[in-house]
N, CA, C and O atoms as a Maestro MAE file, in Angstrom:
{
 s_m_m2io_version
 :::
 2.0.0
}

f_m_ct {
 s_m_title
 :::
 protein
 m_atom[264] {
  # First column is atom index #
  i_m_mmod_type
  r_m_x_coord
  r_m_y_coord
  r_m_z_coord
  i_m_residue_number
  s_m_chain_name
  s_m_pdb_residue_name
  s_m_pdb_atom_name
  i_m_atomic_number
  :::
  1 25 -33.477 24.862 -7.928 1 A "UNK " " N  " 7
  2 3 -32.062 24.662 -7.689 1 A "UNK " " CA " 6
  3 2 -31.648 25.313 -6.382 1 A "UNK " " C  " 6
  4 15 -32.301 26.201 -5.834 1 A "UNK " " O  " 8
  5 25 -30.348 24.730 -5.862 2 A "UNK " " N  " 7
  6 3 -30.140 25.696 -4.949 2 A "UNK " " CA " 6
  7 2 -29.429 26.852 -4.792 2 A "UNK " " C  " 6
  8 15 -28.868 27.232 -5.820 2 A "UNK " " O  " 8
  9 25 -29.257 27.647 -3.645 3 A "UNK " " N  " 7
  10 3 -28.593 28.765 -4.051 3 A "UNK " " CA " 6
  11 2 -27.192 28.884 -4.474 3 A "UNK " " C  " 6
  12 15 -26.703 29.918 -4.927 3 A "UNK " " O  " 8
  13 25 -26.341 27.366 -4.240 4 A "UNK " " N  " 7
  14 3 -25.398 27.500 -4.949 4 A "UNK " " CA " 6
  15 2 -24.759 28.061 -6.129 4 A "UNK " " C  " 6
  16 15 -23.747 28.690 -6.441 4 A "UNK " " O  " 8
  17 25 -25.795 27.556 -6.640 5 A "UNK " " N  " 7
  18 3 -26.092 27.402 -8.310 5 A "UNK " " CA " 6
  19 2 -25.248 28.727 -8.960 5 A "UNK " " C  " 6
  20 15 -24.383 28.657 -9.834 5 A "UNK " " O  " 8
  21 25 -25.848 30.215 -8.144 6 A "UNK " " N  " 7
  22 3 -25.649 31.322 -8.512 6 A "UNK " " CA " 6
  23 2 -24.476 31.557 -7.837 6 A "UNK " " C  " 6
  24 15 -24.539 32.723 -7.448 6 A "UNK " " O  " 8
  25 25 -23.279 30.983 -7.442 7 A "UNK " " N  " 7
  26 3 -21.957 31.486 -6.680 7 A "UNK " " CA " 6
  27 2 -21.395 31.977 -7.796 7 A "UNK " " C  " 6
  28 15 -21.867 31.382 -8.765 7 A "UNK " " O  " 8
  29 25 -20.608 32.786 -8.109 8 A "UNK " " N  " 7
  30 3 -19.494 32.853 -8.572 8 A "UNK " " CA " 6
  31 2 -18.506 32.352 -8.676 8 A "UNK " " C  " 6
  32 15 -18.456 31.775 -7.590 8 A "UNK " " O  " 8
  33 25 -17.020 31.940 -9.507 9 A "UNK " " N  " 7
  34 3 -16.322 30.966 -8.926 9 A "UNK " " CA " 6
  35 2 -15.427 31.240 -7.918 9 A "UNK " " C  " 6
  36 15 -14.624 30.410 -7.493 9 A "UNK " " O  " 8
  37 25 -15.566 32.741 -7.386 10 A "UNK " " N  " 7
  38 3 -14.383 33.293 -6.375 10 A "UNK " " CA " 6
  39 2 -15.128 33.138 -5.125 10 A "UNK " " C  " 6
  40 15 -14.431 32.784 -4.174 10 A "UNK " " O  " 8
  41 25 -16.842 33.382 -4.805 11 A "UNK " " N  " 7
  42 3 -17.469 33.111 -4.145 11 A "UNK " " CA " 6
  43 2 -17.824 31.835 -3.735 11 A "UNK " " C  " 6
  44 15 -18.304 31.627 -2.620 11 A "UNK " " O  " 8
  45 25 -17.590 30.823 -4.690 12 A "UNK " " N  " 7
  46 3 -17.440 29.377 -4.040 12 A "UNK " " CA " 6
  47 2 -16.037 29.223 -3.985 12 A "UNK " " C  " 6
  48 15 -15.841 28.119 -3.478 12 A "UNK " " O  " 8
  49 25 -15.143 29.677 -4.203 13 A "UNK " " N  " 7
  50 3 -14.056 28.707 -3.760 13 A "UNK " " CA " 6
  51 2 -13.765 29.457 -2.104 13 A "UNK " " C  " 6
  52 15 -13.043 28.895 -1.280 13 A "UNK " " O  " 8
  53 25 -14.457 30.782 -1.827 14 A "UNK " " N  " 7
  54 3 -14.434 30.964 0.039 14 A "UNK " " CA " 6
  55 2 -15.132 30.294 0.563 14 A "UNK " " C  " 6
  56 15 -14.869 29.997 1.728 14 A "UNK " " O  " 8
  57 25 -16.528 29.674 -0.181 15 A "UNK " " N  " 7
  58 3 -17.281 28.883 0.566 15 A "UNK " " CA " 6
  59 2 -16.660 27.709 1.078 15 A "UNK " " C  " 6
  60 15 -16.657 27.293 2.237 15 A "UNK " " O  " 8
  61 25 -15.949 27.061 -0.303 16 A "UNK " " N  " 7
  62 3 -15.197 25.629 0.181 16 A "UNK " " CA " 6
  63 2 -14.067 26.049 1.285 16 A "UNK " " C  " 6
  64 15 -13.538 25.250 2.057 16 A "UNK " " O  " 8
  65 25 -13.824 27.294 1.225 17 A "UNK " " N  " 7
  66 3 -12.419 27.619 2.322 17 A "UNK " " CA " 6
  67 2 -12.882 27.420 4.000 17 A "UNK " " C  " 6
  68 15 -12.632 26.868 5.071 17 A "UNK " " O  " 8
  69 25 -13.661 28.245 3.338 18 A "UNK " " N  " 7
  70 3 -14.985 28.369 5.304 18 A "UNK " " CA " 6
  71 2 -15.495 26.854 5.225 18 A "UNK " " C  " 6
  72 15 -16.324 26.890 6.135 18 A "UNK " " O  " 8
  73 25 -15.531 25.802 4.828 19 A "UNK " " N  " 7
  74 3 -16.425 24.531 5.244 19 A "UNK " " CA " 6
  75 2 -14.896 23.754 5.177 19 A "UNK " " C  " 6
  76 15 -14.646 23.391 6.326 19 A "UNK " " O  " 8
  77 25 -13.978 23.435 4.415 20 A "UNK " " N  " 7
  78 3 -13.181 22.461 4.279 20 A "UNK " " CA " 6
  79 2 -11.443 23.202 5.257 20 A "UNK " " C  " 6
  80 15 -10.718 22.497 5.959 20 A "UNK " " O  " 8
  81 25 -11.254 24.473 5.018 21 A "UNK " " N  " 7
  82 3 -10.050 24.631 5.596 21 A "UNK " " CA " 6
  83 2 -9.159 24.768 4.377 21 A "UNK " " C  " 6
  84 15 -9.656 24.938 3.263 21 A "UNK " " O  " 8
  85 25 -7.890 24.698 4.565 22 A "UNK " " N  " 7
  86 3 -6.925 24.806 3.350 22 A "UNK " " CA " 6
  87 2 -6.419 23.475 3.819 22 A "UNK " " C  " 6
  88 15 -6.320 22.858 4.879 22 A "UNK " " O  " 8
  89 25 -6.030 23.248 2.039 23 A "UNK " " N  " 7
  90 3 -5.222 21.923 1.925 23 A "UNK " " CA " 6
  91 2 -4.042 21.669 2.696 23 A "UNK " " C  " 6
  92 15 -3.335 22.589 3.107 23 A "UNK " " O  " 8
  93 25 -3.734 20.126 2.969 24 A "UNK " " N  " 7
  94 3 -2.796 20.025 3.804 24 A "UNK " " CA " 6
  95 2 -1.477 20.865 2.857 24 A "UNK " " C  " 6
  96 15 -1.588 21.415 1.761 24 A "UNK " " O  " 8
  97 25 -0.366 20.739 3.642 25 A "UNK " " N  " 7
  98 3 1.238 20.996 2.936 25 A "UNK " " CA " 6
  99 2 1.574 19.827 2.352 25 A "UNK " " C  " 6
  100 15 1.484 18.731 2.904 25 A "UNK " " O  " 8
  101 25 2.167 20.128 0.658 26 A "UNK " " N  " 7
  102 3 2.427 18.541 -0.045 26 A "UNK " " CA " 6
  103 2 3.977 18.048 1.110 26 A "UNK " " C  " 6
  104 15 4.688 18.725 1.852 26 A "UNK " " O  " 8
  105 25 3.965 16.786 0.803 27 A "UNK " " N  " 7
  106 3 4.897 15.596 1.219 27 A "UNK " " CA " 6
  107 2 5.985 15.319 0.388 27 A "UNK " " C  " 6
  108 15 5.953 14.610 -0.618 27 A "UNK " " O  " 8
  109 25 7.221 16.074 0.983 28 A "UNK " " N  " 7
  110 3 8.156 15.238 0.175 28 A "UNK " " CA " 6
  111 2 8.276 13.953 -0.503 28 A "UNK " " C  " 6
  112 15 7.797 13.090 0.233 28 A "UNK " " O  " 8
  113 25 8.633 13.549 -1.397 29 A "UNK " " N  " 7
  114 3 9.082 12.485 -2.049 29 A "UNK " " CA " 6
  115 2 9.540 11.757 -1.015 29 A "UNK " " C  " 6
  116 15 8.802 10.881 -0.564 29 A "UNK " " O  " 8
  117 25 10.793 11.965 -0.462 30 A "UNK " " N  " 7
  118 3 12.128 11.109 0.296 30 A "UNK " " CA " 6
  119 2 11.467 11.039 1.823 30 A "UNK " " C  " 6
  120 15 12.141 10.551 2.730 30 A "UNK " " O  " 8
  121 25 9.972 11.602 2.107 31 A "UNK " " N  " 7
  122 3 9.589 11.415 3.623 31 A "UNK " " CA " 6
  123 2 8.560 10.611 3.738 31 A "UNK " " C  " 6
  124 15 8.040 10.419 4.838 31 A "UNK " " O  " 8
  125 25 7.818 9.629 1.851 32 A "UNK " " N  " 7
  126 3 7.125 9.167 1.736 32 A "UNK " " CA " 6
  127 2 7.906 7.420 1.594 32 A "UNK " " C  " 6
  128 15 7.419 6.325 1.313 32 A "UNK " " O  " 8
  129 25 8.559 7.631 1.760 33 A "UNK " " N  " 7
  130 3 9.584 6.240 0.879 33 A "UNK " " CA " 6
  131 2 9.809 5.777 2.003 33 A "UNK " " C  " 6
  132 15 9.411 6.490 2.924 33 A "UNK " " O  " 8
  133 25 10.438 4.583 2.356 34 A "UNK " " N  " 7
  134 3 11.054 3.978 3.283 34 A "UNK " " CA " 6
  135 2 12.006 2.631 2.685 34 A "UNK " " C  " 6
  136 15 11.346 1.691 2.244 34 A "UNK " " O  " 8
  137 25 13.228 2.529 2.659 35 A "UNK " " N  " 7
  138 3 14.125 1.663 1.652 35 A "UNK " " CA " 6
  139 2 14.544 0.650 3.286 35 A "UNK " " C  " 6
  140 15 15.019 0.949 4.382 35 A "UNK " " O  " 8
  141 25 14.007 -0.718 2.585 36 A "UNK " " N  " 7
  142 3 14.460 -1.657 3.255 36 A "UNK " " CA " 6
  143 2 15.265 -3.087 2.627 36 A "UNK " " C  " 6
  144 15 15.125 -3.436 1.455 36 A "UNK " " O  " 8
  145 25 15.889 -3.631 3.352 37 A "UNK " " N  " 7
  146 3 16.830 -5.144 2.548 37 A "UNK " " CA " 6
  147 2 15.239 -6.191 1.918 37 A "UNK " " C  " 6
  148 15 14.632 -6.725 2.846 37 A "UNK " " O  " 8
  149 25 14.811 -6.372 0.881 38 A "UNK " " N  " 7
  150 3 14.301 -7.154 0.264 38 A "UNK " " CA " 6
  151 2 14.021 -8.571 1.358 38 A "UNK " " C  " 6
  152 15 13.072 -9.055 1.976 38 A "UNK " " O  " 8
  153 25 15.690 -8.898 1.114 39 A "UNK " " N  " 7
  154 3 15.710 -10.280 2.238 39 A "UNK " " CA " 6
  155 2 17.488 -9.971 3.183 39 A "UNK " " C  " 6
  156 15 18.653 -9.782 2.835 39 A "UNK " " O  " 8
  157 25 16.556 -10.105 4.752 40 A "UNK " " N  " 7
  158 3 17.980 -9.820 4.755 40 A "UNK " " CA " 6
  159 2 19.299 -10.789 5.401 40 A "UNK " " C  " 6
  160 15 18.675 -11.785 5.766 40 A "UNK " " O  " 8
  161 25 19.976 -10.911 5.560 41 A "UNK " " N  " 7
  162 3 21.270 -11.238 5.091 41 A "UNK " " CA " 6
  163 2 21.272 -12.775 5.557 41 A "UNK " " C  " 6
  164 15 21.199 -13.028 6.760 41 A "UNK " " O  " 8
  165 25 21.365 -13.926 4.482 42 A "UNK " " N  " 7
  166 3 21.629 -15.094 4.811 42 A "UNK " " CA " 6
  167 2 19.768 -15.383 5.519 42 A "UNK " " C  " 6
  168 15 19.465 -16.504 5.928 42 A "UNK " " O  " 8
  169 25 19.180 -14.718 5.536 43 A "UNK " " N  " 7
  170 3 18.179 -15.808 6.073 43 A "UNK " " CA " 6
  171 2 17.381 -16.581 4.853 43 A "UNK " " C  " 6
  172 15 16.731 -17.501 5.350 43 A "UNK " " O  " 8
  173 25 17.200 -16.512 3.321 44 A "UNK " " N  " 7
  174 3 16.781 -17.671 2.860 44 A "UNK " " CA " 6
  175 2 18.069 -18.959 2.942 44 A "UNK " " C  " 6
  176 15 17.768 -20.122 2.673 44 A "UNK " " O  " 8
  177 25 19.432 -18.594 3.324 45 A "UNK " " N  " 7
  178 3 20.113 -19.881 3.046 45 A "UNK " " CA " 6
  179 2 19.813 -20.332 4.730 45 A "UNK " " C  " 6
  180 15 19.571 -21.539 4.750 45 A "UNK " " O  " 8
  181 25 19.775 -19.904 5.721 46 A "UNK " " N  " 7
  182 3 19.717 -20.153 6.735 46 A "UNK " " CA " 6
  183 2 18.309 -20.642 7.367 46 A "UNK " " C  " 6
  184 15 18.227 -21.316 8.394 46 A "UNK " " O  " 8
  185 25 17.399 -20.271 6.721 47 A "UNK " " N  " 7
  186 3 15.778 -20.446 6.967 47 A "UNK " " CA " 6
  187 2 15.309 -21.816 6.225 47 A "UNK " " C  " 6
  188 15 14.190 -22.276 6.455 47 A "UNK " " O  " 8
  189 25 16.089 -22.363 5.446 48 A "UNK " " N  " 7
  190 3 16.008 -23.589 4.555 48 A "UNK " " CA " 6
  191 2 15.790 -24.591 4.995 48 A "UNK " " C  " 6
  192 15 16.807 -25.068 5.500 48 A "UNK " " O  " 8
  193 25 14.750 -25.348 5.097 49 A "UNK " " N  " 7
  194 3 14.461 -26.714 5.667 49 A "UNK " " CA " 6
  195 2 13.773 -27.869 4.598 49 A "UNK " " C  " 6
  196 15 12.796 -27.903 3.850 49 A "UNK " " O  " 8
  197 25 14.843 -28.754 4.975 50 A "UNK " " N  " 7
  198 3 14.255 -29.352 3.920 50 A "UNK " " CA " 6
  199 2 13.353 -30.294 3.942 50 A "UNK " " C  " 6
  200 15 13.025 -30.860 2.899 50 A "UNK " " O  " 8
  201 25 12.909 -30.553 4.928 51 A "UNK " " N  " 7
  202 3 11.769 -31.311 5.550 51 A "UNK " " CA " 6
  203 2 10.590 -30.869 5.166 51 A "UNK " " C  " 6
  204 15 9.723 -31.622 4.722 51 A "UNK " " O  " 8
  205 25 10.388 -29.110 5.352 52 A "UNK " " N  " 7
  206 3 9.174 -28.382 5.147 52 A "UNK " " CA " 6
  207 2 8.682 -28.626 3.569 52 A "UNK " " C  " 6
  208 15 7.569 -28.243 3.209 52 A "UNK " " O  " 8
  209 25 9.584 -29.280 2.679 53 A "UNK " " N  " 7
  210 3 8.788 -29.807 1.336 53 A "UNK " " CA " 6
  211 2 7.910 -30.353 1.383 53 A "UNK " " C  " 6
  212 15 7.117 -30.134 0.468 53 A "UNK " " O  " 8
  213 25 7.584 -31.185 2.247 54 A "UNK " " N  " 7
  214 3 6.020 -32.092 2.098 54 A "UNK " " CA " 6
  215 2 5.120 -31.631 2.909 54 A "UNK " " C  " 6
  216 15 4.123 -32.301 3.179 54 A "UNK " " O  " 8
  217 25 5.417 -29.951 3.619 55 A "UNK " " N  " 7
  218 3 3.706 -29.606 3.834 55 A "UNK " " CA " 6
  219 2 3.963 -28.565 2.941 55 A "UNK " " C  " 6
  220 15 3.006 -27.811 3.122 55 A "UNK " " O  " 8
  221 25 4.694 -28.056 2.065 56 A "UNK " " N  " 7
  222 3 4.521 -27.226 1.268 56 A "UNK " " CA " 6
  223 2 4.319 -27.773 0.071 56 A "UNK " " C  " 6
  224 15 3.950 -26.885 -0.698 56 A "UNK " " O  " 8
  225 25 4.392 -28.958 -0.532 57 A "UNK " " N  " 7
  226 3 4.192 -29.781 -1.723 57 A "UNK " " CA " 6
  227 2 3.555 -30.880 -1.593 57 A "UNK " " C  " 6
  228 15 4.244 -31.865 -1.327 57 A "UNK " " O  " 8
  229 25 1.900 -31.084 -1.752 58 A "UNK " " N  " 7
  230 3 1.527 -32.295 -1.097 58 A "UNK " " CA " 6
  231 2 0.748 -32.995 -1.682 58 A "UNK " " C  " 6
  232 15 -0.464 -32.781 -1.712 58 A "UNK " " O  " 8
  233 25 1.468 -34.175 -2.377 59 A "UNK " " N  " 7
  234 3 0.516 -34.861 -3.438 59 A "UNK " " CA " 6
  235 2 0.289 -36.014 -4.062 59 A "UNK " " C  " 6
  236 15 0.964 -36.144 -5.082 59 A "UNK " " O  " 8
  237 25 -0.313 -36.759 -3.847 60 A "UNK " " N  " 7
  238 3 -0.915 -38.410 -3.482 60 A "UNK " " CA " 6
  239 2 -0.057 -39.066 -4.423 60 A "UNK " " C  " 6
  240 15 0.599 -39.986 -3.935 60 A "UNK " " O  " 8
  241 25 0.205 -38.718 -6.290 61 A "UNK " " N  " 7
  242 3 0.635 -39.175 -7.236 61 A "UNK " " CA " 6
  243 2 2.224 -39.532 -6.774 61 A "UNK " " C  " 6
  244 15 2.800 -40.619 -6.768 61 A "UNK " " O  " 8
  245 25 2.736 -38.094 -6.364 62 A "UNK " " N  " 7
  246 3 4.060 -38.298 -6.007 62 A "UNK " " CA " 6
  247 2 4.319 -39.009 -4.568 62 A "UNK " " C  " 6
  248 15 5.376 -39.589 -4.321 62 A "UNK " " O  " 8
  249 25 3.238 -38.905 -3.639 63 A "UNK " " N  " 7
  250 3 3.986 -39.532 -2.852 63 A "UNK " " CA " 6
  251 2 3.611 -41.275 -3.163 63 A "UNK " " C  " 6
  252 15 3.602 -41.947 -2.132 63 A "UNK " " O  " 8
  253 25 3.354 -41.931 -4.275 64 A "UNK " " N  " 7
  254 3 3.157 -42.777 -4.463 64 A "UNK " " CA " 6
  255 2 4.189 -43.613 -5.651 64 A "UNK " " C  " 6
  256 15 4.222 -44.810 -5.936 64 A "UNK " " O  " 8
  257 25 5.022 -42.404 -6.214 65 A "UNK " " N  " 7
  258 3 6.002 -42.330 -6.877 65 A "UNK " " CA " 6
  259 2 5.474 -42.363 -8.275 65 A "UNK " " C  " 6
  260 15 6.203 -42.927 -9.091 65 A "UNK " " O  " 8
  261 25 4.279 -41.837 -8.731 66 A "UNK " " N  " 7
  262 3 3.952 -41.525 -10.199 66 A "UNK " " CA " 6
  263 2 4.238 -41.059 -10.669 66 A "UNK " " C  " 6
  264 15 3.795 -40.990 -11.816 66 A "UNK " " O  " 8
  :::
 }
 m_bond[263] {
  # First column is bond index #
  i_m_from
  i_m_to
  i_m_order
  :::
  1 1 2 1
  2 2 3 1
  3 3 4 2
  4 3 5 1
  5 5 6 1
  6 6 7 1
  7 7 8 2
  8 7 9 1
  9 9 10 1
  10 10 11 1
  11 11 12 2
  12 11 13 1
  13 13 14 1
  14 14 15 1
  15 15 16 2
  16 15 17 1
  17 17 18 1
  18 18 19 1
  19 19 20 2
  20 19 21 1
  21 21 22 1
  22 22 23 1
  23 23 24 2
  24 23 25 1
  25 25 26 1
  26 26 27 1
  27 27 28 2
  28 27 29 1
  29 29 30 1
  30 30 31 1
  31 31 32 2
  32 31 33 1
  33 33 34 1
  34 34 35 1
  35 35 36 2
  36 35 37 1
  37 37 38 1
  38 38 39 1
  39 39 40 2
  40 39 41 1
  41 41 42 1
  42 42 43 1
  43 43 44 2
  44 43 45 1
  45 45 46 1
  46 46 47 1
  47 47 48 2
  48 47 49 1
  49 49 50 1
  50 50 51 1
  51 51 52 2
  52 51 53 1
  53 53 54 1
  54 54 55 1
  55 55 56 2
  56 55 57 1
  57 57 58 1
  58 58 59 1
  59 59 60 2
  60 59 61 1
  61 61 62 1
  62 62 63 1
  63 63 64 2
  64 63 65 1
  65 65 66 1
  66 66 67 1
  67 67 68 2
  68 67 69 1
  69 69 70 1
  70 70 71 1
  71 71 72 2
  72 71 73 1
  73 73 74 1
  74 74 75 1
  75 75 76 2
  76 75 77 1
  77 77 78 1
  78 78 79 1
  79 79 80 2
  80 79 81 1
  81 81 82 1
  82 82 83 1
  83 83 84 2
  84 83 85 1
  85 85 86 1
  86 86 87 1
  87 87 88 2
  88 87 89 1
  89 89 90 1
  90 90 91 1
  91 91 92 2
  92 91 93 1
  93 93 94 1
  94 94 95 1
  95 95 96 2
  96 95 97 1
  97 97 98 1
  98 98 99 1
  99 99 100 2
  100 99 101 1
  101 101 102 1
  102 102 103 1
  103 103 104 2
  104 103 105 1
  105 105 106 1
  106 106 107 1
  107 107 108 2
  108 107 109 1
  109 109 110 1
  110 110 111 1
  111 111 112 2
  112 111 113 1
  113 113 114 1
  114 114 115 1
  115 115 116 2
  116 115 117 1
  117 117 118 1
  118 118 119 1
  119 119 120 2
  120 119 121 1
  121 121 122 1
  122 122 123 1
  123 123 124 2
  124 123 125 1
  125 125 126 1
  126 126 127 1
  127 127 128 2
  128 127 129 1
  129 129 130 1
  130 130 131 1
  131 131 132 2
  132 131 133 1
  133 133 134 1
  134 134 135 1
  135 135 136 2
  136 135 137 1
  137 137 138 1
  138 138 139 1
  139 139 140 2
  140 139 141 1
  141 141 142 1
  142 142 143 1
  143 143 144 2
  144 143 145 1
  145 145 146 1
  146 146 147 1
  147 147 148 2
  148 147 149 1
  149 149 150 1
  150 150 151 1
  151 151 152 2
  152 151 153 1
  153 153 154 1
  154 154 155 1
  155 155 156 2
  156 155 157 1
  157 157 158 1
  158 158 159 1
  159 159 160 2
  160 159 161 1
  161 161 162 1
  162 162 163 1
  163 163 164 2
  164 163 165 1
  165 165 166 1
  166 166 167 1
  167 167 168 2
  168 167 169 1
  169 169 170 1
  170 170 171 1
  171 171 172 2
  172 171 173 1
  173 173 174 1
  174 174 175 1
  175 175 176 2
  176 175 177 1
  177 177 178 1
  178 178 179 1
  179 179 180 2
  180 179 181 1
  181 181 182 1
  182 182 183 1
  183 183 184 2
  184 183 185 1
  185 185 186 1
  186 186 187 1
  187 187 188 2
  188 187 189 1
  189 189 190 1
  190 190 191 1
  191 191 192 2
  192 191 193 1
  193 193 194 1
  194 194 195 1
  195 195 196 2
  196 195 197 1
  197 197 198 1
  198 198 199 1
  199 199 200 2
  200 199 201 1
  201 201 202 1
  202 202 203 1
  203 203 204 2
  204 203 205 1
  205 205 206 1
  206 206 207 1
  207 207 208 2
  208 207 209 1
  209 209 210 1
  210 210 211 1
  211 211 212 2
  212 211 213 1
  213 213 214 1
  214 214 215 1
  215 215 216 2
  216 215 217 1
  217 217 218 1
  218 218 219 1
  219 219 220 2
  220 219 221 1
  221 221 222 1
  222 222 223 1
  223 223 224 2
  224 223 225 1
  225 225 226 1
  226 226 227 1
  227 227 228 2
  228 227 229 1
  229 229 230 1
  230 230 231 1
  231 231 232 2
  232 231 233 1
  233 233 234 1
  234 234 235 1
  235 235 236 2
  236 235 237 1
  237 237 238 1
  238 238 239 1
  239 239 240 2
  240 239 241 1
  241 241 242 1
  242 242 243 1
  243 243 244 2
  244 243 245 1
  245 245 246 1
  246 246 247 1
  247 247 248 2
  248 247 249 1
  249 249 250 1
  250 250 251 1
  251 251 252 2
  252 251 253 1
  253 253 254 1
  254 254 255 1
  255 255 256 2
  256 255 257 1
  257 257 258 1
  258 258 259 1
  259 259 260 2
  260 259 261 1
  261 261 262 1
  262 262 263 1
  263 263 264 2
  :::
 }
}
């Protein structure tokens, strides 16, 4: 085994201090978030085309009237 094996647990947790550093500082809640408009204002009524149905819906039955 290696010499780990025999640390103590106060003696490995300086080891991990000397190889890794100390943990970062935790992160606020409210500096992790970012609140934006879903959709914003008037662009699905304004973005609406109604042409764009037949490359967004495209299908032999219907356009054949089945």
């Amino acid at each position: 085994m290696s010499s780990s094996a025999h640390l103590t647990h106060e003696q490995a947790a300086a080891v991990r201090e000397a190889r890794f550093g100390a943990l970062p500082k935790p992160i606020a809640l409210a500096d992790t978030v970012e609140e934006k408009e879903a959709v914003p204002a008037n662009q699905a009524v304004d973005a609406y085309d109604s042409d764009s149905l037949g490359v967004r819906f495209s299908c032999l039955a219907a356009d054949w009237g089945l």
